[in-house]
C-alpha positions in Angstrom: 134.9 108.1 100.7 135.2 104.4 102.3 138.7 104.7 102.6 138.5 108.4 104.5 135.5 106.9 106.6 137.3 104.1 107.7 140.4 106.4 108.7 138.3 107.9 110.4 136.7 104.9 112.7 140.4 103.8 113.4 141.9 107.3 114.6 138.2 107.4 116.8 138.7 103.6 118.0 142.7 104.3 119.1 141.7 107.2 120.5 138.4 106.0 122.3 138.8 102.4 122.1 136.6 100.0 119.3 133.7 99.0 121.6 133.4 102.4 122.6 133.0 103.7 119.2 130.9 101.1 118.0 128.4 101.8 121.0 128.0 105.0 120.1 127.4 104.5 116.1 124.9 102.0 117.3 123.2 104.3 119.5 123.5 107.3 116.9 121.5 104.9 114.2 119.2 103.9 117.1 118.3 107.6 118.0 117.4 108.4 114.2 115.5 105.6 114.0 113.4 106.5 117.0 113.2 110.4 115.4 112.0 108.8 112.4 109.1 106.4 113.9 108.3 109.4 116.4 107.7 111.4 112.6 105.4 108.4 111.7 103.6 107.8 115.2 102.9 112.0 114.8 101.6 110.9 111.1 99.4 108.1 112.2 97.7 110.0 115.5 96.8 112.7 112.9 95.3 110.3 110.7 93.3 108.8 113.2 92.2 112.5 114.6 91.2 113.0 110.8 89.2 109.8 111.2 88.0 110.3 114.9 86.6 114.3 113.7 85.0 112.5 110.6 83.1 110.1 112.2 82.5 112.5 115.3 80.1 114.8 112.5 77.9 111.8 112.0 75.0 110.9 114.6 74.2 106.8 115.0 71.7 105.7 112.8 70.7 104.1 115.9 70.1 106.9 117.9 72.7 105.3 120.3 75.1 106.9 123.0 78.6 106.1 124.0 77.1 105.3 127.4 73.5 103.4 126.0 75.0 101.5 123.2 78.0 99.8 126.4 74.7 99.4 128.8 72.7 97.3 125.7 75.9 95.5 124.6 76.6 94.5 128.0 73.1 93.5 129.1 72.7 91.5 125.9 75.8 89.8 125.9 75.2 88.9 130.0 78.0 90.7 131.6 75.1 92.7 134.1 78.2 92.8 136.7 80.3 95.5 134.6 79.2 99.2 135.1 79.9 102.1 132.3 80.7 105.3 134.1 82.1 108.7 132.9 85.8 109.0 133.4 86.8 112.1 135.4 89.8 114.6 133.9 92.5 112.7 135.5 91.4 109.4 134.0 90.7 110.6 130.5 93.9 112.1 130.6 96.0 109.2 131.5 94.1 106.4 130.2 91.4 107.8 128.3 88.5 105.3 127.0 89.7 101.9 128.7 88.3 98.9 130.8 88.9 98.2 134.2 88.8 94.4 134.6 89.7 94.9 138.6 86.6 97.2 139.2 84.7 95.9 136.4 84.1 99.0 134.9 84.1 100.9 131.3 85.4 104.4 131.8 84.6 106.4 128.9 85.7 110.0 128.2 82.8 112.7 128.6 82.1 113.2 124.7 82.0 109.4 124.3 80.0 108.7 127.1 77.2 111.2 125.7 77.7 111.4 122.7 75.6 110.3 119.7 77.9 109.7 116.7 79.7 107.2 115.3 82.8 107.4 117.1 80.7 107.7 120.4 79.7 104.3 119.6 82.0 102.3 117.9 84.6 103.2 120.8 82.1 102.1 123.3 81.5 98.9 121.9 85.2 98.5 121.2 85.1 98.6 125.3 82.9 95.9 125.9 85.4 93.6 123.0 87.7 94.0 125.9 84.6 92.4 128.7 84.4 89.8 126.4 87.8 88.6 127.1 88.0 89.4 130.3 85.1 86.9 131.0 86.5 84.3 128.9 89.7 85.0 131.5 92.5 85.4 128.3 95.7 85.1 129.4 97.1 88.0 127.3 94.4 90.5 127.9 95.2 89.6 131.8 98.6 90.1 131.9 98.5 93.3 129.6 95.9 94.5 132.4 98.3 93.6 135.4 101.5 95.6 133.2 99.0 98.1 132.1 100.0 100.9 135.4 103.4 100.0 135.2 103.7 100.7 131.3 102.2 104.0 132.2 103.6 105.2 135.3 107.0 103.2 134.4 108.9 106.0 132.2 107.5 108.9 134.7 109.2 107.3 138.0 112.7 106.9 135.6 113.1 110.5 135.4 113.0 111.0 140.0 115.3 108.0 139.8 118.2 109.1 137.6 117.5 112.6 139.7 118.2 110.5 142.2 121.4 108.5 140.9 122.7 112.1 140.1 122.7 113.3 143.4 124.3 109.9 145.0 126.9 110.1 142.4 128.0 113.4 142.8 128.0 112.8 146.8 129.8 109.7 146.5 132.7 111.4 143.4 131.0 109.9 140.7 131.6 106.6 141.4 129.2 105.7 138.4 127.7 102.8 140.4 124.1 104.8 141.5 123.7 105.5 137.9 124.0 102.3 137.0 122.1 100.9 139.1 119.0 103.5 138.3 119.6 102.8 134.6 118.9 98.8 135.7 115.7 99.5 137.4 114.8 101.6 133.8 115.3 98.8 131.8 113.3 97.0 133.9 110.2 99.4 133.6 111.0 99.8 129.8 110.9 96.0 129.8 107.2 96.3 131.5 106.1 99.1 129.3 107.5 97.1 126.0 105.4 93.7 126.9 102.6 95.8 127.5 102.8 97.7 124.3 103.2 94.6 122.7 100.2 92.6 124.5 98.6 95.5 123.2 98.4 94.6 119.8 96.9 91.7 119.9 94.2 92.2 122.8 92.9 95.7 121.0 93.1 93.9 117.4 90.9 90.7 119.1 88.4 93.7 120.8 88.3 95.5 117.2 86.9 92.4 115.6 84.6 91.4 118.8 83.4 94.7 118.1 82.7 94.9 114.8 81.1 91.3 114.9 78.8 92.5 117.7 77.6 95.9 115.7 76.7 93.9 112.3 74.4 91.9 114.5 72.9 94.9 116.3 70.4 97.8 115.2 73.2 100.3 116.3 75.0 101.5 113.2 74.0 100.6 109.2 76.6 98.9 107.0 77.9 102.2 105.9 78.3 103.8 109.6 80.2 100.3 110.8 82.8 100.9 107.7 83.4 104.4 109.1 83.8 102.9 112.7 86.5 99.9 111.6 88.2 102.8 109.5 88.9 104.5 113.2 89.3 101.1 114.9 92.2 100.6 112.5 93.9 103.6 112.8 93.8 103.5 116.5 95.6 99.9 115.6 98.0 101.2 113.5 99.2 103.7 116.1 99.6 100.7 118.8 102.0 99.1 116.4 104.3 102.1 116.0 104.3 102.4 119.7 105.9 99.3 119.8 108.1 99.9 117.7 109.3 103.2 119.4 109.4 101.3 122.9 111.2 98.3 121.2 114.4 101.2 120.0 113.8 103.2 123.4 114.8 99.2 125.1 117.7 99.0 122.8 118.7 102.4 123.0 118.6 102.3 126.7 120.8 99.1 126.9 123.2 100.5 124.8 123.4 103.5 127.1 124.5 101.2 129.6 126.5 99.4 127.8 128.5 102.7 126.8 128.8 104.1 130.6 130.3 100.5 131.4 132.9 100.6 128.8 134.2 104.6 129.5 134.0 103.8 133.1 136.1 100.3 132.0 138.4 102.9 130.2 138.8 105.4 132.7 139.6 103.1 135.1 
């Protein structure tokens, strides 16, 4: 089986040229790999759904919501300057519950912002982990705020821009060097979008615990209730650091897709 396989590689690398083959094994094994961590991300956002829906069926022993339990964190802790408002369908969509450091604000989702349970609360709080080290001006949580739009929107302008490179290339009889060029300004959005994934971890992990901390020393939630709540905070965690992951082989993948268009256009030529 070696010896056919091997055959194989050497008819493919006369034929293609070594670098060129090897590029594109490389890139095969990169694309399972990201198949196979999309499979676990899909595993680990059902989990934390499972977690989110069981915590969602039990009220705050508190008699806390979303919205009252940020308000009383906030006003205890000092930070009278940050408001809590209800995120509208295009926020909640795009960046769900989050923190604004620029407008001081928490934006939470309309079923954590009035509701009552467990989840309702915990998340909220989780919110105001993130005030915390926004006033105590953390470099990381900064800079994952200031990468935070262009790791969202970063991936959705790639897709206009190879549109784009398209459309210059065929004008121009494929010349190869708009695509190039778009598939440079990708990288550097992937690049954005992979710090900020991996700021991510650390910033939400520090908020988690800031969090948790802040509920044992409150009358919000009972021992029991602030198990279930670190239970979801975890999950949530969990499914940062697959994202990384994914965005760290999407990088690699990417590069090598460059590298592979500069090697044909090499051989072509």
């Amino acid at each position: 089986m070696g010896f056919l396989c091997s055959g194989i590689y050497a008819d493919l690398a006369a034929e293609f040229g070594e670098d060129v083959v090897v590029l594109v094994m490389a890139l095969i094994v990169v694309t399972i790999l990201i198949a196979v961590m999309t499979v676990a991300a899909l595993i680990a956002r059902l989990r934390v759904l499972y977690l989110y829906w069981f915590a969602n069926r039990h009220k705050s022993s508190g008699g806390y919501t979303g919205e009252s339990a940020a308000r009383a964190a906030l006003d205890k802790l000092g930070f009278t300057d940050v408001q809590v408002r209800k995120a509208g369908i295009l926020r909640t969509m795009v960046f769900g519950n989050y923190y604004n450091r620029f407008s001081k604000t928490i934006w939470l989702r309309r079923s954590t912002m009035y509701g009552d349970n467990l989840t309702s609360v915990g998340l909220a709080i989780q919110k105001v982990g993130l005030v915390m080290q926004d006033k105590r001006e953390e470099k990381t949580f900064r800079t994952r705020s200031i990468l935070q739009m262009i790791g969202v929107f970063g991936p959705i302008v790639f897709i206009p821009l190879v549109i784009v490179g398209f459309i210059i290339d065929f004008a121009t009889g494929f010349s190869k060097i708009p695509t190039l060029a778009v598939l440079g300004l990708a990288i550097v959005f992937y690049i954005c979008s992979f710090v900020f994934t991996l700021l991510n971890i650390p910033v939400e992990k520090k908020a988690n615990k800031e969090a948790l901390e802040f509920l044992q020393g409150s009358d919000m939630l009972n021992e029991d209730e602030q198990y279930e709540v670190a239970k979801v905070l975890r999950g949530y965690l969990i499914a940062y650091v697959i994202d990384f992951i994914i965005n760290l082989l999407k990088l690699i993948q990417l590069i090598l897709k460059i590298a592979l268009q500069i090697a044909v256009s090499k051989r072509s030529n």
